[in-house]
ZADO-981200 format. One record per residue (C-alpha): residue in one letter; chain; x, y, z. Coordinates in Angstrom, 1 decimal, padded with zeros to 4 digits. Each point is the difference from the previous one (the first is absolute). Layout:
! ZADO-981200
+------+-------+--------+--------+--------+
! resn ! chain !     xx !     yy !     zz !
+------+-------+--------+--------+--------+
!    A !     A !      X !      Y !      Z !
...
+------+-------+--------+--------+--------+
END
This chain:
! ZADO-981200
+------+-------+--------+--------+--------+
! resn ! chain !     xx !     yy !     zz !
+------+-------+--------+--------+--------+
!    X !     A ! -017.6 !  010.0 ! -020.0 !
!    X !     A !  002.9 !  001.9 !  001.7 !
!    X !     A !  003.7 ! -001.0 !  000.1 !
!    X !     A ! -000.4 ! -000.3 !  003.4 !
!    X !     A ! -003.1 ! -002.2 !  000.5 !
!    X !     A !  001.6 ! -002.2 ! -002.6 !
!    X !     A !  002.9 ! -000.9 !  001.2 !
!    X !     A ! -002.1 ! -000.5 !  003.3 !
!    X !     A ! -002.0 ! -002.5 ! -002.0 !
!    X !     A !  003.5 ! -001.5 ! -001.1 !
!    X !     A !  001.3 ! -000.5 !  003.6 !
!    X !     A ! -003.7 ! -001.9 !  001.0 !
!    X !     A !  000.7 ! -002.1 ! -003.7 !
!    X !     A !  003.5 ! -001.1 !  001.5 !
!    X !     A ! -000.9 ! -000.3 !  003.8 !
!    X !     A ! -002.2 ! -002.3 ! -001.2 !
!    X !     A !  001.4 ! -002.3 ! -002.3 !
!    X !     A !  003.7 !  000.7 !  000.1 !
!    X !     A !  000.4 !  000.7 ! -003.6 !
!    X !     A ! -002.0 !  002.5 ! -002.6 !
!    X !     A !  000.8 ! -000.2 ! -003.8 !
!    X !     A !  000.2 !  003.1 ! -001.9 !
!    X !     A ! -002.1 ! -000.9 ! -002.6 !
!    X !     A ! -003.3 ! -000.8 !  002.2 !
!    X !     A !  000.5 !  003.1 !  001.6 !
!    X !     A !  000.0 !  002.0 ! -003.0 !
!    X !     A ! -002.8 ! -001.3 ! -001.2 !
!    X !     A ! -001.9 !  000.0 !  003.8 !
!    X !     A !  000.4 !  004.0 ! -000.1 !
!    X !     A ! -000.3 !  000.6 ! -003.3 !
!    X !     A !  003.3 !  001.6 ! -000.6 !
!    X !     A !  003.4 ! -000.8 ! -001.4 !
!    X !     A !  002.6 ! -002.4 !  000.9 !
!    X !     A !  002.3 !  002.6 !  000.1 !
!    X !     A ! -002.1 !  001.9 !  002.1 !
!    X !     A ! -000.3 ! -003.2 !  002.4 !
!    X !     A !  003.7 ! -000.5 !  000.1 !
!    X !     A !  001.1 !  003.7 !  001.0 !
!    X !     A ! -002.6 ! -000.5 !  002.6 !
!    X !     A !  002.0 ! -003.2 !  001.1 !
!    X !     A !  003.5 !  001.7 ! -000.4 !
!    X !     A ! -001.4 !  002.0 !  002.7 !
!    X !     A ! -001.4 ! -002.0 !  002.3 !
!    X !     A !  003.1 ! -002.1 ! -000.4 !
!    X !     A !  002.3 !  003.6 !  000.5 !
!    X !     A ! -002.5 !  000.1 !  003.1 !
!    X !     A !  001.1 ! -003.3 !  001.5 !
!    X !     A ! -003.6 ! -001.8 ! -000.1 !
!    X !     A !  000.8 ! -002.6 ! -002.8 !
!    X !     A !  002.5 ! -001.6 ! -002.4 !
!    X !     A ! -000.3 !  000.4 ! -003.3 !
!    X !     A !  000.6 ! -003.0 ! -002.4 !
!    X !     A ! -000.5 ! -000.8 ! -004.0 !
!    X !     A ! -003.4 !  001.4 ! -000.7 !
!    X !     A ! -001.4 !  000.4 !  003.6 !
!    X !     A !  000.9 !  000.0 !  003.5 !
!    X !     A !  000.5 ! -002.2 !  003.4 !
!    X !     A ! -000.5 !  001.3 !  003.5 !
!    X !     A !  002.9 !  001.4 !  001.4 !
!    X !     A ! -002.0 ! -000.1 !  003.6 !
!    X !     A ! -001.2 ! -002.7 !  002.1 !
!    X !     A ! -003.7 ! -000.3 ! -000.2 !
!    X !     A !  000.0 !  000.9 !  003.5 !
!    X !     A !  001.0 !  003.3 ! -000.6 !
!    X !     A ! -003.6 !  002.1 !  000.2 !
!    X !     A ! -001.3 !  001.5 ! -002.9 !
!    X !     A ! -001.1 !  003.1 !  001.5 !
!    X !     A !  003.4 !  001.2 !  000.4 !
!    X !     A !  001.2 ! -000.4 ! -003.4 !
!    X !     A ! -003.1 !  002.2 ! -000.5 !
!    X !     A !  000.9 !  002.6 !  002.3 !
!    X !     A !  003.6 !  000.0 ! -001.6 !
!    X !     A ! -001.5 !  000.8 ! -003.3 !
!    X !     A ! -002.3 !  002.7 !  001.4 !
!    X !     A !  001.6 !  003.8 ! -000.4 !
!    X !     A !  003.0 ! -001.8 ! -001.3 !
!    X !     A !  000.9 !  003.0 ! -001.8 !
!    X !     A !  000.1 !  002.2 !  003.0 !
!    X !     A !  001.4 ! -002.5 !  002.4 !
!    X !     A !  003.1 ! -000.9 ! -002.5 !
!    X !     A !  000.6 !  004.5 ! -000.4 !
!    X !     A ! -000.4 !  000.2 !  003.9 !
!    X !     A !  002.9 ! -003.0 !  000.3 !
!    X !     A !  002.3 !  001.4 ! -002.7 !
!    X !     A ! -000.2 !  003.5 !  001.7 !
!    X !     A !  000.6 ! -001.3 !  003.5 !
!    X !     A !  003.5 ! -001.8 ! -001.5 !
!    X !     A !  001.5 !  003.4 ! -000.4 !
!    X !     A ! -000.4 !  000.9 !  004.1 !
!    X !     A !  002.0 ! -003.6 !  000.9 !
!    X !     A !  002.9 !  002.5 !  000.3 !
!    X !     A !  003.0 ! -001.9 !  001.9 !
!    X !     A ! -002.0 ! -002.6 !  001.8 !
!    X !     A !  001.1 ! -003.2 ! -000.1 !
!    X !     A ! -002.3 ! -001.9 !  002.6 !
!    X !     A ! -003.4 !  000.3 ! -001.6 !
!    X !     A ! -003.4 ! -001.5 !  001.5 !
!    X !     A ! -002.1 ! -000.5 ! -002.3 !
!    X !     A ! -004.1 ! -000.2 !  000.8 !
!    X !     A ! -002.9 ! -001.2 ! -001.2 !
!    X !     A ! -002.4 !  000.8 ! -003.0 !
!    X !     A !  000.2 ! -000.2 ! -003.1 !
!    X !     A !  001.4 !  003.4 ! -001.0 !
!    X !     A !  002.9 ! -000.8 !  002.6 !
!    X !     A !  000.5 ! -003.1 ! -001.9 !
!    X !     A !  000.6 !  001.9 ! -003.7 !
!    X !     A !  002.2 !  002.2 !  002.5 !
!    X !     A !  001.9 ! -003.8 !  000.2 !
!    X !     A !  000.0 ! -000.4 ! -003.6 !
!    X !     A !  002.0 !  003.7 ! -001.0 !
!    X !     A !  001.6 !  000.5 !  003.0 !
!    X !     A !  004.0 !  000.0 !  000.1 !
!    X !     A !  002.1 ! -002.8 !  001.2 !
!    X !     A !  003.3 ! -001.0 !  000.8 !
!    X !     A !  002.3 ! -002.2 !  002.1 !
!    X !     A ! -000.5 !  002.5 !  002.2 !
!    X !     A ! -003.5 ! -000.4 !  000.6 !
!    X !     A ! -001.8 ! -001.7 !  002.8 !
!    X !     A ! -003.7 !  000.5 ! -000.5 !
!    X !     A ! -002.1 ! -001.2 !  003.1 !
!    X !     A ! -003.8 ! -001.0 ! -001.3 !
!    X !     A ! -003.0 ! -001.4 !  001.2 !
!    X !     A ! -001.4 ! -000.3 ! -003.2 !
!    X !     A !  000.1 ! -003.7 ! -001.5 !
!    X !     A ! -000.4 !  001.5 ! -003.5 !
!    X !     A !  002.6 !  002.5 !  000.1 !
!    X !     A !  002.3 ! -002.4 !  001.3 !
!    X !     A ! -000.5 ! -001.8 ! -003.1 !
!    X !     A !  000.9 !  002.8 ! -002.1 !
!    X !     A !  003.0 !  000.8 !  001.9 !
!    X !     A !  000.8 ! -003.9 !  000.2 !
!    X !     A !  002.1 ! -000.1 ! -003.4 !
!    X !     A !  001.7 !  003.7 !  000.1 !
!    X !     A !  003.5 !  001.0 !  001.1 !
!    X !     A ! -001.5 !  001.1 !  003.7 !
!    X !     A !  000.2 ! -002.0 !  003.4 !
!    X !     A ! -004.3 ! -000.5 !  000.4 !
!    X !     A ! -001.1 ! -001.0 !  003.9 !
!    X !     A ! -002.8 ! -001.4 !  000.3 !
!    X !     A ! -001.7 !  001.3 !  003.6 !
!    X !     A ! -002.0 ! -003.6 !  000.6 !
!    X !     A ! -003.2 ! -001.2 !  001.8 !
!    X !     A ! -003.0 ! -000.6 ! -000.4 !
!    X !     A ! -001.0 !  000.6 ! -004.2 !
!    X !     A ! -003.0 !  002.1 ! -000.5 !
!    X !     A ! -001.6 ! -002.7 ! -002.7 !
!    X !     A ! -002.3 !  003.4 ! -001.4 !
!    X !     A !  003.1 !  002.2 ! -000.4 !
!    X !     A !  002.9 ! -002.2 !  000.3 !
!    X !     A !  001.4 !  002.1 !  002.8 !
!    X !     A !  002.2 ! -000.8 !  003.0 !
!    X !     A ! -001.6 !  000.7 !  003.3 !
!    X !     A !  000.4 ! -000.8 !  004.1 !
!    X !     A !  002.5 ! -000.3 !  002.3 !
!    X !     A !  002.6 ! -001.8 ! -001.8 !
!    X !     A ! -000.3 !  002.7 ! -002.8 !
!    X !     A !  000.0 !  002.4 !  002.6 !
!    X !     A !  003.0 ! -001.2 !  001.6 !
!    X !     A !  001.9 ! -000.3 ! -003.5 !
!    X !     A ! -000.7 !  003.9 !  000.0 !
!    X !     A !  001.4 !  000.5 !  003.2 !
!    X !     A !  003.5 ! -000.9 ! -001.1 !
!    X !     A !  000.6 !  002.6 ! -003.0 !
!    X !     A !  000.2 !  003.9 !  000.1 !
!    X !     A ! -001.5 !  000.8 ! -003.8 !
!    X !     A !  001.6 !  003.2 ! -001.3 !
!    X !     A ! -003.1 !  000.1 ! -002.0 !
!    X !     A ! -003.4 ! -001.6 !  000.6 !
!    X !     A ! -002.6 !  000.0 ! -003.4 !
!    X !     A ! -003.3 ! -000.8 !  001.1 !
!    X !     A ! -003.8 ! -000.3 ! -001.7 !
!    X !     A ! -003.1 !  000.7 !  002.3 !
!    X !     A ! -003.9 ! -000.5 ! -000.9 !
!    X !     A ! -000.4 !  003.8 !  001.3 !
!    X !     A !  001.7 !  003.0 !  001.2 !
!    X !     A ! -001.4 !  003.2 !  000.8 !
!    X !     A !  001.2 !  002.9 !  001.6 !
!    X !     A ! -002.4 ! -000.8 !  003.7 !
!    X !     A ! -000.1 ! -003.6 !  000.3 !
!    X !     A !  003.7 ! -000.6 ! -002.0 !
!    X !     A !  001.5 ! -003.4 ! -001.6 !
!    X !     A ! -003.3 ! -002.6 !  000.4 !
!    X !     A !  000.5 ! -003.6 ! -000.9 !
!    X !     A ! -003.2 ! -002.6 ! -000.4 !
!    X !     A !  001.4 ! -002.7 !  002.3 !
!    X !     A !  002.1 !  000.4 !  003.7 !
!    X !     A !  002.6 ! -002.5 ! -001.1 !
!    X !     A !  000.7 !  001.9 ! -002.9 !
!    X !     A !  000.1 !  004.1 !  001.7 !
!    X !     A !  001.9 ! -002.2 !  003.0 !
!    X !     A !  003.3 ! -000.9 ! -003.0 !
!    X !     A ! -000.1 !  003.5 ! -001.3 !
!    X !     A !  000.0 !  001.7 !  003.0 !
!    X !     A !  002.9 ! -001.5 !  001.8 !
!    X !     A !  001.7 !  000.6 ! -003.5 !
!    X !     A ! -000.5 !  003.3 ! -000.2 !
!    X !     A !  001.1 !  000.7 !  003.3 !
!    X !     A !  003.6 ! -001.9 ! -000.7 !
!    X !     A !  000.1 !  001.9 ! -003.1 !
!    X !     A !  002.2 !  003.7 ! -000.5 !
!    X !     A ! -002.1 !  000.8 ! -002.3 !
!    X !     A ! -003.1 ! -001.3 ! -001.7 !
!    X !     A ! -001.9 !  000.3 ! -003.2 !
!    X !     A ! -004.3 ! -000.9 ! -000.8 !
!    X !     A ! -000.7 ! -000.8 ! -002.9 !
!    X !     A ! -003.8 !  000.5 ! -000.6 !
!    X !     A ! -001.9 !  000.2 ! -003.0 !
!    X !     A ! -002.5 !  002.9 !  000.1 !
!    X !     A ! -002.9 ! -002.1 !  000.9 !
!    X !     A !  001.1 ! -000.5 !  002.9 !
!    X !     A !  001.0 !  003.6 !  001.5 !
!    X !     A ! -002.7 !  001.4 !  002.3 !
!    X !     A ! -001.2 ! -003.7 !  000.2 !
!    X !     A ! -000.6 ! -002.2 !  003.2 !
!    X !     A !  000.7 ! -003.6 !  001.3 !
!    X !     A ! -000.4 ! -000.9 !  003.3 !
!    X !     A !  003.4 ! -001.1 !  001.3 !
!    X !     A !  002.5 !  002.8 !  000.7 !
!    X !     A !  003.6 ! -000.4 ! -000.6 !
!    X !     A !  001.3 !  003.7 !  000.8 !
!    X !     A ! -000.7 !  003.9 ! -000.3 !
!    X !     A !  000.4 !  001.1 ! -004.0 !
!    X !     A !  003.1 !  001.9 !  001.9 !
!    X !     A !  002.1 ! -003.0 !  000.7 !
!    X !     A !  000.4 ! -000.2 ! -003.7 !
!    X !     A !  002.9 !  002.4 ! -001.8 !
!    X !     A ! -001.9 ! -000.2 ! -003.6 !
!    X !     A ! -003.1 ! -000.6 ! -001.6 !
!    X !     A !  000.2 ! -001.2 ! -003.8 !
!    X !     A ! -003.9 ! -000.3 ! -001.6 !
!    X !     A ! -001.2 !  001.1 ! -003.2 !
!    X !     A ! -002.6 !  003.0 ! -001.1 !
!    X !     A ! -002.9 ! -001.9 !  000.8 !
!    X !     A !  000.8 !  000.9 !  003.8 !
!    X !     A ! -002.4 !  002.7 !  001.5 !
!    X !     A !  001.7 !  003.2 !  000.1 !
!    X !     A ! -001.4 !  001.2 !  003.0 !
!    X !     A !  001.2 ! -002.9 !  002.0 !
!    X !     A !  003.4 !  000.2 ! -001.2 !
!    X !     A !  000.4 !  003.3 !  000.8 !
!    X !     A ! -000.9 ! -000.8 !  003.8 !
!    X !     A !  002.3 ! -002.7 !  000.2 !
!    X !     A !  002.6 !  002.3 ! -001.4 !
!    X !     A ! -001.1 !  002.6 !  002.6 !
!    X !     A !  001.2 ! -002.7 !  002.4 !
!    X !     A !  003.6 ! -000.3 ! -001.8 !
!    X !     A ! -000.2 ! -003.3 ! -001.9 !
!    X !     A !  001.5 !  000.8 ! -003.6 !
!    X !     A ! -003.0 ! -000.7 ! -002.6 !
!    X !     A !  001.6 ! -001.3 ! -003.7 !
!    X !     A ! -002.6 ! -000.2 ! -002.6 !
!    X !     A !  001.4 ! -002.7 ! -002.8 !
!    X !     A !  000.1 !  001.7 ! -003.4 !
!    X !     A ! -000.9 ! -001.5 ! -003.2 !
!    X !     A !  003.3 ! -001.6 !  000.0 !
!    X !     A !  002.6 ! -000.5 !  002.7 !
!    X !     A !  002.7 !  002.0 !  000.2 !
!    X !     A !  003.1 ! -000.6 ! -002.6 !
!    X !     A ! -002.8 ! -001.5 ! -001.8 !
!    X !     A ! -001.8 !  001.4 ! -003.3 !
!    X !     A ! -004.1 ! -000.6 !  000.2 !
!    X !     A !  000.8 ! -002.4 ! -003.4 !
!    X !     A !  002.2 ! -002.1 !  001.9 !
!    X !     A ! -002.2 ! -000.6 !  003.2 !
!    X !     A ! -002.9 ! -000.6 ! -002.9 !
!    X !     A !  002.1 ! -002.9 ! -001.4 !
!    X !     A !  000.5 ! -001.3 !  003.5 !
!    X !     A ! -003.5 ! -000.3 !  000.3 !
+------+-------+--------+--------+--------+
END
């Protein structure tokens, strides 16, 4: 069994019965205790669960859907290099709206705060992360998204109408270089467009999946983004006509920058 699908089995354990116990895990897979505890160390690192003397508890509400703690753990790798990359390009922004997406939420966990720092977000989840650093976290408001945990409608809209971001970092489901940033839902491409458009300057984050892909709701042309930050995985041929149409393309390395690839490992 891969790491990943085992920890994925971990998360179902705990959403289940609010507790899992090292020990009958161990011997569930049919590997070590050890081996079941780094993969709770992570998980815990990860925000999805407590851990305790010889197990864990839930750390999220039941009502929290399982399907995106299993989309968080997908290309984690990738998503996590993308994030730590994008930190570097903050620059001197200090009034940050923050998307959503899971690689915009490991963007929450590494990026730099301060008293400073406003950070605007629609995102629930990267609210939480925010929630106990030294940063002043807005919450936009309306309607929650129970699938994604997202803000959306008019109040959330309205919210946005009241900042100017000097920087705007924003997920998508798609962008390619004819059809630009795609989102799956209208509520969603609504937020991030009106975002992007109160926004200097503005930064996707897309894992490489999604470059050249399609959703149905547009938010904006790939232009009205300043940068692009994806991983190898994205097709070179699109990038290159995105770049064609001036949109800087930054391809996350093996580790971050001001990173060594043994340190991003350990974060891992």
């Amino acid at each position: 069994m891969l790491a990943v699908d085992r920890r994925l089995r971990i998360l179902e354990q705990v959403a289940e019965d609010q507790s899992i116990h090292v020990s009958e895990l161990a011997a569930r897979f049919g590997v070590s205790e050890m081996t079941v505890r780094r993969d709770i160390r992570r998980l815990e690192r990860d925000g999805f669960l407590k851990q305790t003397y010889g197990g864990a508890t839930a750390h999220l509400t039941r009502s929290f859907e399982l399907s995106f703690n299993a989309r968080a753990l997908h290309s984690a790798r990738e998503k996590r290099l993308i994030a730590m990359t994008a930190t570097h390009l903050v620059g001197d922004a200090r009034t940050i709206y923050l998307g959503i997406g899971t690689t915009v939420e490991q963007f929450a966990r590494y990026m730099p705060t301060g008293a400073d720092f406003t950070v605007v977000t629609a995102s629930v989840v990267a609210a939480s992360l925010l929630g106990t650093r030294p940063v002043r976290t807005v919450v936009v408001g309306g309607s929650v998204r129970h699938d994604e945990l997202t803000c959306v409608g008019p109040v959330a809209l309205a919210t946005l109408g009241r900042y100017r971001f000097d920087l705007a970092v924003v997920g998508a489901a798609g962008v390619s270089a004819r059809w630009g940033i795609t989102e799956l839902s209208d509520e969603d491409a609504e937020v991030s467009r009106v975002a992007i458009e109160r926004s200097t300057r503005s930064i996707l984050l897309a894992h490489g999946s999604k470059i050249g892909a399609v959703a149905s709701a547009v938010v904006a042309p790939v232009e009205a983004v300043t940068t692009i930050v994806t991983d190898a995985e994205a097709p070179s041929d699109e990038r290159r006509e995105i770049e064609a149409l001036g949109v800087e393309v930054v391809i996350a390395a093996a580790a971050a920058p001001g990173a060594s690839p043994a340190a991003a490992d350990r974060r891992m």
